[in-house]
N, C-alpha and C positions, 0 to 999 in steps of 0.2 A: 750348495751353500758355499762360499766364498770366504777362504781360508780365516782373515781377520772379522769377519762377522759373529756374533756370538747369539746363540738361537733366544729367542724372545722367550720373557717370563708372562706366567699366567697375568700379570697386575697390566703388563703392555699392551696383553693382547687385547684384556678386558678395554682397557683408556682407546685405545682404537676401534673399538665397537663404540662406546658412548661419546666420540668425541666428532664420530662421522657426521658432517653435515646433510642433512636430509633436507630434501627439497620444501619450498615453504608450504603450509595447509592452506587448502582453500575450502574444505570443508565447515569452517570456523569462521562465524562472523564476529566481526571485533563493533562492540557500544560504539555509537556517536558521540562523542564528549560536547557535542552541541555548538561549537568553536572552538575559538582562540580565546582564552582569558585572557591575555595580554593585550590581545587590540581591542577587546573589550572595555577594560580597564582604560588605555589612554583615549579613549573618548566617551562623555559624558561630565555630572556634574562630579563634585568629591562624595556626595552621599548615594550618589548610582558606583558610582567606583568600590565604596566602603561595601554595600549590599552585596557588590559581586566578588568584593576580594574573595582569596581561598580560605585564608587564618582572620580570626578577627581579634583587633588588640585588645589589652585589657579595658579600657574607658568602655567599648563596645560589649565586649563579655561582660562588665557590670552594668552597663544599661541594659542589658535585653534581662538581666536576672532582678531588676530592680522595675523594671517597666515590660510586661508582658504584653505583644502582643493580641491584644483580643479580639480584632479583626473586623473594629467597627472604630474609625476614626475618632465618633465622639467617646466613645468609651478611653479610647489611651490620653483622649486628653484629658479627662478625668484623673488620669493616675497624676499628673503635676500638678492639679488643681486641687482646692480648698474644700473637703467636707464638715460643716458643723453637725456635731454629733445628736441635733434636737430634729435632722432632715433626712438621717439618714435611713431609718426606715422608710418612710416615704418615697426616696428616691429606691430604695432596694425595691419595692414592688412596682414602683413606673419601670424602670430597668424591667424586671425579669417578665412583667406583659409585655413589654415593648418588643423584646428580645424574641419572647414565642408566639408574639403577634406578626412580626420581621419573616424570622425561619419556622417553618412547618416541620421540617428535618430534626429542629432541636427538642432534644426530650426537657424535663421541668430540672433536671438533674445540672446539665449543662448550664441550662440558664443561671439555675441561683448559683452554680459554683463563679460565674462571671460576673453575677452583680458583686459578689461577694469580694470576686477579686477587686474589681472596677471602685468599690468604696472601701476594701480595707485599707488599702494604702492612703489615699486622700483625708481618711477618716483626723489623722492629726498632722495634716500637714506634711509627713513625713517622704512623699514624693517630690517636694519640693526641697528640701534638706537635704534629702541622700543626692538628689542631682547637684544640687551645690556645694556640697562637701566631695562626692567624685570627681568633679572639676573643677572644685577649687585646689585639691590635695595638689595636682603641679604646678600647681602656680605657686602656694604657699611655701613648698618645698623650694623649690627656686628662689623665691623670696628670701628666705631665711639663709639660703644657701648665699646669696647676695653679701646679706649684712651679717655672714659669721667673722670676716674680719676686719669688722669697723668698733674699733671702741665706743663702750658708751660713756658717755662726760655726765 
């Protein structure tokens, strides 16, 4: 050993063991992330774009929690639309035949919990409110934000 050298402490020798580069594993197969999000993203429409983002913004977080999915087109357009409350039974038992006349797969459980979904919301209108009221909240915001400094006469 080499007069000015000073012999190595246990803490060096340990960083020296964990720090040595090992060759890479090929035992290890790494997920297909399926593409590139990003070239994903710049082609297509704004609501193929929005479906594929990563994060999705708040307007989008409160539509899916205000309008679920239910996986049959005319049923979500039910959720913006108008149910009067003297049709709603009726419609709840054309739904739930409809539904386990549709899928063989679905038990009687699934169904009425989707008719149920499918008409609570329309039952007062209220799919049409809560979407007007979430998209109108920035616009009226701005608005106001506009005229906070204009006198009123």
């Amino acid at each position: 050993m080499p007069e000015n050298e000073q012999p190595k402490s246990t803490s060096d020798i340990q960083w020296e063991q964990i720090s040595e580069i090992l060759p890479e594993r090929d035992d290890v197969k790494l997920p297909d992330d399926g593409g590139d999000i990003e070239s994903e993203l710049v082609h297509g429409t704004l609501g193929q774009n929005m479906r594929g983002a990563p994060k999705l913004s708040d307007v989008q977080t409160i539509d899916k929690r205000l309008f679920p999915d239910l996986g049959r087109p005319w049923l979500n357009n039910m959720l913006v639309s108008r149910v009067f409350p003297d049709l709603y039974n009726d419609l709840f038992d054309i739904i739930v035949k409809g539904l386990l006349m549709e899928n063989t797969d679905m038990t009687l459980e699934e169904a009425v919990c989707t008719a149920e979904v499918a008409l609570s919301i329309p039952i007062d209108g209220e799919g049409r409110i809560d979407a007007i009221a979430v998209l109108g909240s920035p616009q009226a915001t701005a608005e106001s934000d506009k005229n906070k400094g204009l006198g009123i006469i």
